[in-house]
N, CA, C and O atoms as CSV, one atom per row, in Angstrom:
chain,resi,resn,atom,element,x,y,z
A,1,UNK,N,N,11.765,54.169,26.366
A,1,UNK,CA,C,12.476,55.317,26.856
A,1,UNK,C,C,13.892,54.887,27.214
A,1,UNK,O,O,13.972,53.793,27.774
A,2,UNK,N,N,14.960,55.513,27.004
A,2,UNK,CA,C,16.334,55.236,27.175
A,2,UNK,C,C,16.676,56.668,27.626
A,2,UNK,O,O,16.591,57.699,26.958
A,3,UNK,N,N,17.199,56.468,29.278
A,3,UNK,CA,C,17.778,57.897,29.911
A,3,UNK,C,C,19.434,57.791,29.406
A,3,UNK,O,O,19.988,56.694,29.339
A,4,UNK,N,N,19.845,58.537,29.207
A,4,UNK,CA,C,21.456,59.184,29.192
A,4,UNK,C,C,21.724,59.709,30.572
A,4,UNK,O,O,21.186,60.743,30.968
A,5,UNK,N,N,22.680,58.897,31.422
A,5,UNK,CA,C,22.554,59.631,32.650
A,5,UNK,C,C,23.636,60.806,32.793
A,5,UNK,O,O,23.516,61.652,33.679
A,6,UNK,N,N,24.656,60.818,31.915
A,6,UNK,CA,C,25.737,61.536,31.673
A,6,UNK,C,C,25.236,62.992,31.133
A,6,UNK,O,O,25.857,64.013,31.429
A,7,UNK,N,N,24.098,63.010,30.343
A,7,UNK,CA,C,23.307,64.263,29.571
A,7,UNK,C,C,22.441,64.980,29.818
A,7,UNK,O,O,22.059,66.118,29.543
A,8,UNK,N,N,21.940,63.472,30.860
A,8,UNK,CA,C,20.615,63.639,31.919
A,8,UNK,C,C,19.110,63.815,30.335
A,8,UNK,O,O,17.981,64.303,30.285
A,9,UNK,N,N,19.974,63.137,29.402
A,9,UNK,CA,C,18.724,63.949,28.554
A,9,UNK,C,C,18.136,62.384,27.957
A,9,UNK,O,O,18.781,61.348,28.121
A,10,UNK,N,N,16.722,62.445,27.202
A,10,UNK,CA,C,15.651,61.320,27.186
A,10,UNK,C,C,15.291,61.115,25.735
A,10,UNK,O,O,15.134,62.037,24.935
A,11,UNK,N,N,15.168,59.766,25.449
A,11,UNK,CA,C,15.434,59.277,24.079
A,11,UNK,C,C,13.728,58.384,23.952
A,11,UNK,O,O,13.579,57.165,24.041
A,12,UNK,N,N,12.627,59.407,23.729
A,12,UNK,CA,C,11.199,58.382,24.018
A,12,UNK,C,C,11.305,57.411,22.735
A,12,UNK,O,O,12.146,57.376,21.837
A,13,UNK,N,N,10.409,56.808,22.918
A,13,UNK,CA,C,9.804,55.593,21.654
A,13,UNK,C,C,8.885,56.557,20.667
A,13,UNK,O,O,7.990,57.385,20.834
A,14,UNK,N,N,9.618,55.977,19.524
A,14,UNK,CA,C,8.799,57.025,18.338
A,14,UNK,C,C,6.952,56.958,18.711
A,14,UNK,O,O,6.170,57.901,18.588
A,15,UNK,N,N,6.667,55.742,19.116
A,15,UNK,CA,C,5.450,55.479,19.142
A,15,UNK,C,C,4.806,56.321,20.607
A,15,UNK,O,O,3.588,56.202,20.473
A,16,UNK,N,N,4.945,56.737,21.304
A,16,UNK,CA,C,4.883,57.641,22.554
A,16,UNK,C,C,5.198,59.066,21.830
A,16,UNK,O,O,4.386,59.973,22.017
A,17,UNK,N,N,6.147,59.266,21.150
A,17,UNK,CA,C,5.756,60.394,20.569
A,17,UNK,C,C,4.638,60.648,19.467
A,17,UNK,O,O,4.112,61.749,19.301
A,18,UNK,N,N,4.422,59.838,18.945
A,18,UNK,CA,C,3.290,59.908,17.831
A,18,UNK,C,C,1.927,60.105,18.704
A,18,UNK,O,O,0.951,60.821,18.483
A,19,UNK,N,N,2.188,59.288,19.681
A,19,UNK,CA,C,0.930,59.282,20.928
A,19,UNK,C,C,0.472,60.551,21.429
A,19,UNK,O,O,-0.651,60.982,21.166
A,20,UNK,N,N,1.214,61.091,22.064
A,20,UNK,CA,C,1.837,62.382,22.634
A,20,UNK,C,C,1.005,63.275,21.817
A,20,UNK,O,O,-0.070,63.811,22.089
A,21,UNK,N,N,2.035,63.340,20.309
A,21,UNK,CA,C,1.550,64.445,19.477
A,21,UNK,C,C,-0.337,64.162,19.148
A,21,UNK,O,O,-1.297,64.932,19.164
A,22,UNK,N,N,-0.225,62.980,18.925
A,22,UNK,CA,C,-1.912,62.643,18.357
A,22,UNK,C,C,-2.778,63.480,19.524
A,22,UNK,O,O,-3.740,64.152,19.154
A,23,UNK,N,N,-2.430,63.426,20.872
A,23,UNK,CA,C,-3.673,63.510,21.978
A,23,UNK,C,C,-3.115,64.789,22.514
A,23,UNK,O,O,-3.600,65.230,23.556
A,24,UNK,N,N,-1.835,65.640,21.722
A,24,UNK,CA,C,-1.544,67.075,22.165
A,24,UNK,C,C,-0.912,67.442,23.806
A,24,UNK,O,O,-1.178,68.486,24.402
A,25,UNK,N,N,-0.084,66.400,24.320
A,25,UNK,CA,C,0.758,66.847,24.823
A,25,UNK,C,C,1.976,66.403,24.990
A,25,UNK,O,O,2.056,65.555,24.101
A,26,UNK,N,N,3.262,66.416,25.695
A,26,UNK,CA,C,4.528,66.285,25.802
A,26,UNK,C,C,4.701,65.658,27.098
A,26,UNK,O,O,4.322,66.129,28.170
A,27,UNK,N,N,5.460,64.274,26.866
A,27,UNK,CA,C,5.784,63.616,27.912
A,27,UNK,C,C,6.920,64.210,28.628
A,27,UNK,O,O,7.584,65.112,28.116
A,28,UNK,N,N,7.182,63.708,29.866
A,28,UNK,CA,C,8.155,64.286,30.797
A,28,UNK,C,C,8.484,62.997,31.572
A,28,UNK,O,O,7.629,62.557,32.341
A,29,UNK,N,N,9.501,62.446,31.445
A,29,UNK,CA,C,10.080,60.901,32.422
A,29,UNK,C,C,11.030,62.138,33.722
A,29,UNK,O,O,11.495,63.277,33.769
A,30,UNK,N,N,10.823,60.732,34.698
A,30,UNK,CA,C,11.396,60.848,35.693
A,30,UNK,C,C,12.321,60.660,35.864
A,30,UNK,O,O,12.734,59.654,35.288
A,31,UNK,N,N,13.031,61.196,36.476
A,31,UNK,CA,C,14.520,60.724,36.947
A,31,UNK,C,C,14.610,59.362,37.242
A,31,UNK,O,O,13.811,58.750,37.951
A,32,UNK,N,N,15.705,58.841,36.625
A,32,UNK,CA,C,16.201,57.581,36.525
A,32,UNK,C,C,16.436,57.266,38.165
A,32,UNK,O,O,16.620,58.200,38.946
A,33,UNK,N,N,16.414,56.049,38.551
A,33,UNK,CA,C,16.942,55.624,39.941
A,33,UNK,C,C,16.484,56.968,41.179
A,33,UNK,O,O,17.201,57.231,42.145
A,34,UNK,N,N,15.053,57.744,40.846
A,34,UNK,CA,C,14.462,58.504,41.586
A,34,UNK,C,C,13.039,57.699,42.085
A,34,UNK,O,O,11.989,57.573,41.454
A,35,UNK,N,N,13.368,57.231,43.365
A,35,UNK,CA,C,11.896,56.602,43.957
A,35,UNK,C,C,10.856,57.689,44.237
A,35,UNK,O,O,9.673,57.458,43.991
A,36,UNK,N,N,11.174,58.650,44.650
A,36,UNK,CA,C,10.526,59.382,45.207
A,36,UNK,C,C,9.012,59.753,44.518
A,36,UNK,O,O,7.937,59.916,45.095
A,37,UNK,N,N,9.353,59.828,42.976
A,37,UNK,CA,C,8.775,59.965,41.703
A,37,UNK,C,C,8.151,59.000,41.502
A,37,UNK,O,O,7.006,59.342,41.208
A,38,UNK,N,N,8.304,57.593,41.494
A,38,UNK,CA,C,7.410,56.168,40.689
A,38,UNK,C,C,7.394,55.845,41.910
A,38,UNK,O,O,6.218,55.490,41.819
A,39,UNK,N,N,7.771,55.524,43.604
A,39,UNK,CA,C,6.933,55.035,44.728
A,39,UNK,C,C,5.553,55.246,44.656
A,39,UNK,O,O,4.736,54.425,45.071
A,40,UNK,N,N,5.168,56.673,43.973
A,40,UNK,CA,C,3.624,56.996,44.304
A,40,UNK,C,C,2.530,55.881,43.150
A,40,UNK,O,O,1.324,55.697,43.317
A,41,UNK,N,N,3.285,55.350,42.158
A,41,UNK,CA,C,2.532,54.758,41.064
A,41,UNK,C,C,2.499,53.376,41.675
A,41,UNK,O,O,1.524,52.625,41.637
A,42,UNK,N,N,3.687,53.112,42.256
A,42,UNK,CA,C,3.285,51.490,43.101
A,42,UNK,C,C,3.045,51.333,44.098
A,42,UNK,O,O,3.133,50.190,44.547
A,43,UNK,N,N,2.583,52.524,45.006
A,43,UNK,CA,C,1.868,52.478,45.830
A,43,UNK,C,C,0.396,52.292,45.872
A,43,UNK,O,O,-0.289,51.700,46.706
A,44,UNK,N,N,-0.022,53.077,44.532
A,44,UNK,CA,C,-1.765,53.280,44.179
A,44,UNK,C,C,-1.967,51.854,43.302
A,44,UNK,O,O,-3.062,51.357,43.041
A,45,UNK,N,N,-0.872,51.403,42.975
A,45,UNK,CA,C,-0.892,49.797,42.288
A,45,UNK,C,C,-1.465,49.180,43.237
A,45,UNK,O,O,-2.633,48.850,43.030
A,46,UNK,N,N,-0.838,48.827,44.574
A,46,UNK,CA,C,-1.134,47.998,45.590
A,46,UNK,C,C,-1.882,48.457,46.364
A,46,UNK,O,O,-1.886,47.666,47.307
A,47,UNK,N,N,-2.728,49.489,46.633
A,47,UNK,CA,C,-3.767,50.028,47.072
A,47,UNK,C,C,-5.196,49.381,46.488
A,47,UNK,O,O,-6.196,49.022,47.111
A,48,UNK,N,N,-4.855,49.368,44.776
A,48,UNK,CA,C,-5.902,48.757,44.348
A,48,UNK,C,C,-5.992,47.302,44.392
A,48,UNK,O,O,-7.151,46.889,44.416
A,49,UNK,N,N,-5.177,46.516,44.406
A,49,UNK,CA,C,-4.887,45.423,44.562
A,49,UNK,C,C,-5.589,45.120,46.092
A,49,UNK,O,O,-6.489,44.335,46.390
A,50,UNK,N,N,-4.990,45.840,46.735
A,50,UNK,CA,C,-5.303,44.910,48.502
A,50,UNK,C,C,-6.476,45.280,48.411
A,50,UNK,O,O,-7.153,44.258,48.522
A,51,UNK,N,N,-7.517,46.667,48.190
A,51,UNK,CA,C,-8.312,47.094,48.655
A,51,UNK,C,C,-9.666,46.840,47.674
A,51,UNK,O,O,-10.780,46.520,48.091
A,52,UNK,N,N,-9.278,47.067,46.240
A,52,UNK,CA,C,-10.951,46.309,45.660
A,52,UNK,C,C,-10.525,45.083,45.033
A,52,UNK,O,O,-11.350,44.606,44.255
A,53,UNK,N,N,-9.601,44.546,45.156
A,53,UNK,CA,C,-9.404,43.017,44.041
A,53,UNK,C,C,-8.829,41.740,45.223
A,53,UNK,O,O,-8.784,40.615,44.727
A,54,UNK,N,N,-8.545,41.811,46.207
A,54,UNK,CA,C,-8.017,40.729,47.348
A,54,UNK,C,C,-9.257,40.408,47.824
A,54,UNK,O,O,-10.038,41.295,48.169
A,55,UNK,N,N,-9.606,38.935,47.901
A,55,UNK,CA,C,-10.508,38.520,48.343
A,55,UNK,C,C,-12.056,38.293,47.724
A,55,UNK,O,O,-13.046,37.829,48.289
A,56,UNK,N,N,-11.920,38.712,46.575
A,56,UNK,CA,C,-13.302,38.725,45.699
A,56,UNK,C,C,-12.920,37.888,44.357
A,56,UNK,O,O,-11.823,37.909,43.798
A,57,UNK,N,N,-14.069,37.145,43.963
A,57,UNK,CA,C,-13.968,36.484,42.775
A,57,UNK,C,C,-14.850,37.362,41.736
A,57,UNK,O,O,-15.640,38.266,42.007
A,58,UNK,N,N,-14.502,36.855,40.507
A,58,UNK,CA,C,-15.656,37.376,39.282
A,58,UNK,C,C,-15.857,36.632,38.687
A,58,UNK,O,O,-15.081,35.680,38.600
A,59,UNK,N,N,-17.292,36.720,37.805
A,59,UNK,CA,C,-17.574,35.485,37.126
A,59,UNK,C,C,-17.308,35.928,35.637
A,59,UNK,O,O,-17.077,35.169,34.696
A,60,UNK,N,N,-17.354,36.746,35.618
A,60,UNK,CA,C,-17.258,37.529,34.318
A,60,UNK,C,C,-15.912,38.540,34.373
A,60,UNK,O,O,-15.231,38.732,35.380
A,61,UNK,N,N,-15.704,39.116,33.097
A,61,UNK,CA,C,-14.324,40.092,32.826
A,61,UNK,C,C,-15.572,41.433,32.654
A,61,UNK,O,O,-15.161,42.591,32.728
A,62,UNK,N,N,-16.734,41.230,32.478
A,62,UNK,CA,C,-17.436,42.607,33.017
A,62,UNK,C,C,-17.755,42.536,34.322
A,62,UNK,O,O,-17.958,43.589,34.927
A,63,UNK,N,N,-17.833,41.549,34.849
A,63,UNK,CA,C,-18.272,41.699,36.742
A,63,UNK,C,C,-17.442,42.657,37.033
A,63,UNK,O,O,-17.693,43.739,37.564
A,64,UNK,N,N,-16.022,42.056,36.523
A,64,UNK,CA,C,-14.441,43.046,37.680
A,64,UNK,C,C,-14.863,44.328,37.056
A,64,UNK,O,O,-15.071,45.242,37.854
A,65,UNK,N,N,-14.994,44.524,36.080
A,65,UNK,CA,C,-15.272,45.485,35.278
A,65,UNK,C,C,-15.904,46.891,36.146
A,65,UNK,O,O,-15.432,47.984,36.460
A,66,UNK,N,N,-17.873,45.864,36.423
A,66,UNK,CA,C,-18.507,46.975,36.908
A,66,UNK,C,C,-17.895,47.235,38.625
A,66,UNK,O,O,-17.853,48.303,39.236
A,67,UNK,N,N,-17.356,45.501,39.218
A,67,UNK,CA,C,-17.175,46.111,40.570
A,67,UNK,C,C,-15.953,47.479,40.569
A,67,UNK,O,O,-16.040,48.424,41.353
A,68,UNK,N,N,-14.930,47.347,39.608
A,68,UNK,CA,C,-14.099,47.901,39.710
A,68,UNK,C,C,-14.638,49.504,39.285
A,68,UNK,O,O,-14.452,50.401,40.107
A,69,UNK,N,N,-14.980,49.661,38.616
A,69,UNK,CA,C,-15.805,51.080,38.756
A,69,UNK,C,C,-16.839,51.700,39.990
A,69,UNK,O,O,-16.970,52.909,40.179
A,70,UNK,N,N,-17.338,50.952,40.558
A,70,UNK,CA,C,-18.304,51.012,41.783
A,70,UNK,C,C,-17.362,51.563,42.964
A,70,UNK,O,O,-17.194,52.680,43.454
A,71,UNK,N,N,-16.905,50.486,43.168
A,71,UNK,CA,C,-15.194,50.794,44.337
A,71,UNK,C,C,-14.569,52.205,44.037
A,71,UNK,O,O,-14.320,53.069,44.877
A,72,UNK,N,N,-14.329,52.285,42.462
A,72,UNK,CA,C,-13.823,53.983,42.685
A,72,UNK,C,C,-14.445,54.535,42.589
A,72,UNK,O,O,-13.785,55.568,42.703
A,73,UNK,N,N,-16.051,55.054,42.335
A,73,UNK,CA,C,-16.614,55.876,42.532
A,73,UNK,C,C,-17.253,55.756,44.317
A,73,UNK,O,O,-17.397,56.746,45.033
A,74,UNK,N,N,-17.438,54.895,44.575
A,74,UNK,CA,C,-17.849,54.760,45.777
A,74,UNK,C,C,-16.689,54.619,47.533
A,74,UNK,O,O,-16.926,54.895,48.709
A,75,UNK,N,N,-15.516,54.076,46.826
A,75,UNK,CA,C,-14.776,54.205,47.897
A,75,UNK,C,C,-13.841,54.934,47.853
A,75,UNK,O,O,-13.890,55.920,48.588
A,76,UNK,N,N,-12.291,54.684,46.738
A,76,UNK,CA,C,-11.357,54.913,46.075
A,76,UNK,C,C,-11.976,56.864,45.846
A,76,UNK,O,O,-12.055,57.473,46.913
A,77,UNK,N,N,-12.137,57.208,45.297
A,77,UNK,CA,C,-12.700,58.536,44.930
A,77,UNK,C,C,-13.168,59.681,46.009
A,77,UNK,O,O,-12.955,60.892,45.958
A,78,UNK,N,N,-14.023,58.759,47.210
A,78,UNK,CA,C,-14.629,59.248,47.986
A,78,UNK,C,C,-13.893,59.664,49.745
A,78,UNK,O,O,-14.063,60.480,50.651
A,79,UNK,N,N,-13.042,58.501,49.415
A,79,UNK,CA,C,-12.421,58.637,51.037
A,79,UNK,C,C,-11.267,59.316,50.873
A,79,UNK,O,O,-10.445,59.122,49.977
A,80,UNK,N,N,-11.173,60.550,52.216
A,80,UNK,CA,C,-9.791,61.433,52.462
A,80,UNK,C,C,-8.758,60.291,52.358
A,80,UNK,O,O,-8.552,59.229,52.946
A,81,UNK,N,N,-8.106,61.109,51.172
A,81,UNK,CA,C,-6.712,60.709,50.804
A,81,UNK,C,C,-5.508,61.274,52.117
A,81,UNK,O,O,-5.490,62.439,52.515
A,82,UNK,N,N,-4.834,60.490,52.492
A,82,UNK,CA,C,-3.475,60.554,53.497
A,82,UNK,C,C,-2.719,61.936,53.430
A,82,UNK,O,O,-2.797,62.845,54.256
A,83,UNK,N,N,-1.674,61.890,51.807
A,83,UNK,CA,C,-1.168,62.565,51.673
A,83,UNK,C,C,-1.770,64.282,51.303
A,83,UNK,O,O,-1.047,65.166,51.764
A,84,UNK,N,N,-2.786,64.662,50.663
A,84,UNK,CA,C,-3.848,65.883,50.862
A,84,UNK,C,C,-4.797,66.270,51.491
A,84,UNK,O,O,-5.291,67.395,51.560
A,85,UNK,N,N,-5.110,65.201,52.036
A,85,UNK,CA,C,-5.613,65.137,53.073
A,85,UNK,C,C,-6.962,65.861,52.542
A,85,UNK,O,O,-7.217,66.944,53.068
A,86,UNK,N,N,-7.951,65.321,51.444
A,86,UNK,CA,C,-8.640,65.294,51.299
A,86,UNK,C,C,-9.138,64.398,50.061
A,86,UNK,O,O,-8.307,63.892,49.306
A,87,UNK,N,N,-10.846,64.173,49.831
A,87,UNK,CA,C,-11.210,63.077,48.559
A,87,UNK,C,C,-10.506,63.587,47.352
A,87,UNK,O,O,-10.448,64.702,46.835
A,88,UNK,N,N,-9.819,62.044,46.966
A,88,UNK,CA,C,-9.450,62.337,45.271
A,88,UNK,C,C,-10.302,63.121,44.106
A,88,UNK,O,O,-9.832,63.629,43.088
A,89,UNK,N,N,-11.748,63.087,44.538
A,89,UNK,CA,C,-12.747,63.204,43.828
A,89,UNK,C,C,-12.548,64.948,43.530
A,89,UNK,O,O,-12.178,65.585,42.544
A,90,UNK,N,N,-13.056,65.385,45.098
A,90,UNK,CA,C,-13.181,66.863,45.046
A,90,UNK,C,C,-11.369,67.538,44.871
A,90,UNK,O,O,-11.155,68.739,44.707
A,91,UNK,N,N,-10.774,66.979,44.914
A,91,UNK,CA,C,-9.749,68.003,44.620
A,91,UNK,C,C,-9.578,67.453,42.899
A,91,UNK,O,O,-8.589,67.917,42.332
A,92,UNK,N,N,-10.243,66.754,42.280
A,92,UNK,CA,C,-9.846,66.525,41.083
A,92,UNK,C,C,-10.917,67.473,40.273
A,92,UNK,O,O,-10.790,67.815,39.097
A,93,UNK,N,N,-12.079,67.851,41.211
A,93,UNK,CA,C,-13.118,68.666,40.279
A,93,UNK,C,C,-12.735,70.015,40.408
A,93,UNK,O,O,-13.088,70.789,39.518
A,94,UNK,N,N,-11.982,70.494,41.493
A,94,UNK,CA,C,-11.622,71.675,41.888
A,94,UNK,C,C,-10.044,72.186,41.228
A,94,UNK,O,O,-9.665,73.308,40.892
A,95,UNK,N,N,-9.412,71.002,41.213
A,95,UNK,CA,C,-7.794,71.757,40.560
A,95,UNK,C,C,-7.829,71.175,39.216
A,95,UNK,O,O,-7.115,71.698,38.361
A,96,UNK,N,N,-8.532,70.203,38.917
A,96,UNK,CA,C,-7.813,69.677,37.336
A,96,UNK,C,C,-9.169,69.572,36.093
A,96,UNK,O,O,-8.911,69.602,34.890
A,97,UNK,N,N,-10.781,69.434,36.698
A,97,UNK,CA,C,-11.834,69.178,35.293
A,97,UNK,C,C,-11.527,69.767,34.626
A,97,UNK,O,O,-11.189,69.330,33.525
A,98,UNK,N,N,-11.466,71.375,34.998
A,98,UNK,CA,C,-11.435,72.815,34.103
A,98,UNK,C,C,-10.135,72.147,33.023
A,98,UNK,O,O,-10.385,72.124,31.818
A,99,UNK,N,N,-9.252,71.806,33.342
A,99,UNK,CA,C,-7.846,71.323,32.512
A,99,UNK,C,C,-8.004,70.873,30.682
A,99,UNK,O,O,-7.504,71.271,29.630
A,100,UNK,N,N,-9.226,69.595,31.196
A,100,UNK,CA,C,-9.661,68.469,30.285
A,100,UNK,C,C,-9.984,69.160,29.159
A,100,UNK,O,O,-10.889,69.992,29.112
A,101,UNK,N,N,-9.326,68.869,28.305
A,101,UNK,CA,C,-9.653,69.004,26.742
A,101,UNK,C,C,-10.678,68.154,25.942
A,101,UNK,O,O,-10.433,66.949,25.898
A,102,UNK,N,N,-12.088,68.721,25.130
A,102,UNK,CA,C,-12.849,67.760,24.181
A,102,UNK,C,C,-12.167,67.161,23.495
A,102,UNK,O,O,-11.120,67.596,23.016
A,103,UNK,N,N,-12.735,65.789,23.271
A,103,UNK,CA,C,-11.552,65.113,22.071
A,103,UNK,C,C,-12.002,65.154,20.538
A,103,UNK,O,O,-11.630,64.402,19.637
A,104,UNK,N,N,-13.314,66.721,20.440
A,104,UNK,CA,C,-13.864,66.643,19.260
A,104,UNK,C,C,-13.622,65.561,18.319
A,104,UNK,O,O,-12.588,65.552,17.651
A,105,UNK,N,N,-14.248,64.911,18.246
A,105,UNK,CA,C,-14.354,63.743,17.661
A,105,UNK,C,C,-13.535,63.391,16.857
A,105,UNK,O,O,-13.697,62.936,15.724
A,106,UNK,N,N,-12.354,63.654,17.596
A,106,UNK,CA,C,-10.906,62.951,17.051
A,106,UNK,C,C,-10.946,61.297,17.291
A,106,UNK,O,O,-11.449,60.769,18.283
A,107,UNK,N,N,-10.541,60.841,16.581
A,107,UNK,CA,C,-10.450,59.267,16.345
A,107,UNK,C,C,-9.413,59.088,17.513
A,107,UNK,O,O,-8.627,59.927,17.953
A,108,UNK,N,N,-9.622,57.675,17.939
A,108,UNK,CA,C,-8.610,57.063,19.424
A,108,UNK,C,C,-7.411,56.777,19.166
A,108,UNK,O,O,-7.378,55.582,18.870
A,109,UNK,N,N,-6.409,57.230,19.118
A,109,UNK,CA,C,-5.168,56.891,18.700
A,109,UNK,C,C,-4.990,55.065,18.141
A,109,UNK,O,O,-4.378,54.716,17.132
A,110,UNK,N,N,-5.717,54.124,19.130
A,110,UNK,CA,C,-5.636,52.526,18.844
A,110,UNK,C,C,-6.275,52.531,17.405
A,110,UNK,O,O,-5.571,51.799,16.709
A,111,UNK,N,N,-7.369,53.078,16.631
A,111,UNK,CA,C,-7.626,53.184,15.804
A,111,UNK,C,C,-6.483,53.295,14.307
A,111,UNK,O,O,-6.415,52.668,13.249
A,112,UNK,N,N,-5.934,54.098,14.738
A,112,UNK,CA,C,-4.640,54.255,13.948
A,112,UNK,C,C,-3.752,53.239,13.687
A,112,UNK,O,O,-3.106,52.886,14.674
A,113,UNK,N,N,-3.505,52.621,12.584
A,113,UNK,CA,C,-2.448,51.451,12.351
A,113,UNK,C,C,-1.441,51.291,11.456
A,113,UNK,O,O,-1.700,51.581,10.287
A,114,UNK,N,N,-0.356,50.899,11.725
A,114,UNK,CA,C,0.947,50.669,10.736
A,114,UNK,C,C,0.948,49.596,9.714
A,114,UNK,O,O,0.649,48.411,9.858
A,115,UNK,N,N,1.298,50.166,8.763
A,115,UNK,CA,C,1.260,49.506,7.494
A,115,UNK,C,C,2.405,48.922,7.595
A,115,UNK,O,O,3.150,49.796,8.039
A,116,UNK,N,N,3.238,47.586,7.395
A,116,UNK,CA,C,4.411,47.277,6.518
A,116,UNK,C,C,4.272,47.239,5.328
A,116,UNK,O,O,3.075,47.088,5.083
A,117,UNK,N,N,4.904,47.301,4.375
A,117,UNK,CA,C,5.434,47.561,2.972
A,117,UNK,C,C,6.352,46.874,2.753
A,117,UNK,O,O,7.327,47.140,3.456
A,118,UNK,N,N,6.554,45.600,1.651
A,118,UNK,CA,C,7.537,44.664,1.571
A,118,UNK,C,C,7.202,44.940,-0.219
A,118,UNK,O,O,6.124,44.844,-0.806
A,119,UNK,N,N,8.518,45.294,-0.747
A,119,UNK,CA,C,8.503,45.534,-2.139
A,119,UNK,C,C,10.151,44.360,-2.071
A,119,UNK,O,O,11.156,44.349,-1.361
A,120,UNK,N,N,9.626,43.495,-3.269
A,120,UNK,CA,C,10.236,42.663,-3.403
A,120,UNK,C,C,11.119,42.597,-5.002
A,120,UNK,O,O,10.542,42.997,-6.013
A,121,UNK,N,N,12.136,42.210,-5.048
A,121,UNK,CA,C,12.974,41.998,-6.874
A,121,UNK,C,C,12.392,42.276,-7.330
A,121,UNK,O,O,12.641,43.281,-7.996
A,122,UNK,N,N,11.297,41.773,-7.404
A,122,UNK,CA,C,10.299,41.699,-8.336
A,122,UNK,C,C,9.276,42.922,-9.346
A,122,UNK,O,O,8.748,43.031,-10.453
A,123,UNK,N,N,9.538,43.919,-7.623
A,123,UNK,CA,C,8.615,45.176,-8.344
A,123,UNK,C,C,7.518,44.879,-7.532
A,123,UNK,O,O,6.782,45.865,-7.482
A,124,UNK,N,N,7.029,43.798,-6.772
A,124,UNK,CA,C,5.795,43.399,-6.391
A,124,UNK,C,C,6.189,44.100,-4.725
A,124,UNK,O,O,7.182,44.070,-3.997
A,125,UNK,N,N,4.743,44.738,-4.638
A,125,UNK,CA,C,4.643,45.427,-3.419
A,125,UNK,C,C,3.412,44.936,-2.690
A,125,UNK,O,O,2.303,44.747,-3.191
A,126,UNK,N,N,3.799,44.748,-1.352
A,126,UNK,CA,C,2.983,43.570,-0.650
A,126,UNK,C,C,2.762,44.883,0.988
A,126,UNK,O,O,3.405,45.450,1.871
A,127,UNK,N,N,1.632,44.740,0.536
A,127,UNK,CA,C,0.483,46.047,1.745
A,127,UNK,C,C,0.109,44.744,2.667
A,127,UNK,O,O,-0.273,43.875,1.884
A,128,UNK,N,N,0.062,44.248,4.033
A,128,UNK,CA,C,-0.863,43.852,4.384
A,128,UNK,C,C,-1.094,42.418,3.596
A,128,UNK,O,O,-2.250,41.996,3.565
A,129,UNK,N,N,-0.188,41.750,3.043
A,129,UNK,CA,C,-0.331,40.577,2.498
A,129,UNK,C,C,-0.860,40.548,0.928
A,129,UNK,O,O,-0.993,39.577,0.184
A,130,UNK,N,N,-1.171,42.259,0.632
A,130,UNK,CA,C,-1.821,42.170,-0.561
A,130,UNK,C,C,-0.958,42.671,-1.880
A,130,UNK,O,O,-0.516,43.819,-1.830
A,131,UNK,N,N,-0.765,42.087,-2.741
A,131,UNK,CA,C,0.177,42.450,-3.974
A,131,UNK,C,C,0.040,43.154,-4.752
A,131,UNK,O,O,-0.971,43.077,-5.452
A,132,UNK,N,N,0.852,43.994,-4.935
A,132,UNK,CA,C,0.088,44.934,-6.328
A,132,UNK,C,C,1.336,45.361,-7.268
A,132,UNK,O,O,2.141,46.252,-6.999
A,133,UNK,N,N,1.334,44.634,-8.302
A,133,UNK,CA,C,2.585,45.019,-9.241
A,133,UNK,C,C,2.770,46.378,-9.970
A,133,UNK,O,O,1.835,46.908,-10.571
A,134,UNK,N,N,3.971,46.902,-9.898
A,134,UNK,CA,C,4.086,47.502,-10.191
A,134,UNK,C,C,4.402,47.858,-12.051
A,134,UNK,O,O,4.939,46.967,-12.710
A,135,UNK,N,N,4.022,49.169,-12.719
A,135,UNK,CA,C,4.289,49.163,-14.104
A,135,UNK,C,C,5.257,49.875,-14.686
A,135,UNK,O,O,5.087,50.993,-14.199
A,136,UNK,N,N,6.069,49.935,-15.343
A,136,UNK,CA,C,7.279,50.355,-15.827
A,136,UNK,C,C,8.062,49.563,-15.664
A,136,UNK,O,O,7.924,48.373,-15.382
A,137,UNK,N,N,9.416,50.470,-15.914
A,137,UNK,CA,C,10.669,49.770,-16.280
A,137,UNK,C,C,11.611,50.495,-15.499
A,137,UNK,O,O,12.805,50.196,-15.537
C-alpha cells in the first residue's frame, strides 16, 4: 500500500486486490500517521502475547496450536471486553454472524498460483522450468 498524502488517495498491491476481488470485498486503509485507527491492532497483539503465550512452553507447533484456540474460546472470547463493555463472543453473534458469507466451495485464494513465463531468442517458452518450443516462423 502506498498513501499519497497530498491526494489523501491509496495505491493497494495488485495482489490485495486480486485478494479482495477473489473473497468479494474492498479494502479500506487507514489514515496514514492515524494511531487512533492501528493502536487497537497492537493493542490485541500484546494482549495475546502477555495473556495466552508469556510464560508457557510447547512441545509441539500443534500444542500452541490447540492451547491457542482453548484460551480464545475459553478466555479471550468469553471475558467482558473494556471498551464495549461486553464478551467479544456475544456481541460478535449478535452484530456480525448474520454478515458471514458461504464460501460455496470456492477454492482458498493460497491455492491460486502465478505462473512466470520466460520466452527466450529462441522461441523457447519456459512455464515453471518447463520448455515448450514453439512452431513457425
Amino acid at each position: 500500500m502506498r498513501p499519497d498524502a497530498a491526494s489523501r488517495s491509496v495505491e493497494f498491491n495488485d495482489k490485495l486486490i486480486a485478494f479482495a476481488k477473489h473473497w468479494g470485498f474492498r479494502p479500506r486503509a487507514c489514515a496514514p500517521h492515524r494511531t487512533r485507527t492501528k493502536g487497537k491492532i497492537e493493542s490485541g497483539v500484546r494482549y495475546v502475547k502477555k495473556n495466552a503465550i508469556a510464560g508457557h512452553s510447547f512441545t509441539s507447533w500443534e500444542a500452541f496450536e490447540a492451547h491457542l484456540a482453548n484460551w480464545e474460546r475459553e478466555v479471550a472470547n468469553a471475558r467482558i471486553h473494556g471498551t464495549p463493555g461486553e464478551a467479544p463472543m456475544a456481541r460478535f453473534e449478535r452484530d456480525e454472524a448474520h454478515r458471514l458469507k458461504p464460501l460455496s466451495g470456492r477454492p482458498s485464494f493460497g491455492l491460486l498460483r502465478e505462473l512466470s513465463r520466460i520466452v527466450g531468442n529462441d522461441c523457447a517458452v519456459e512455464v515453471d522450468t518447463t520448455a515448450t518450443r514453439c512452431r513457425g516462423g
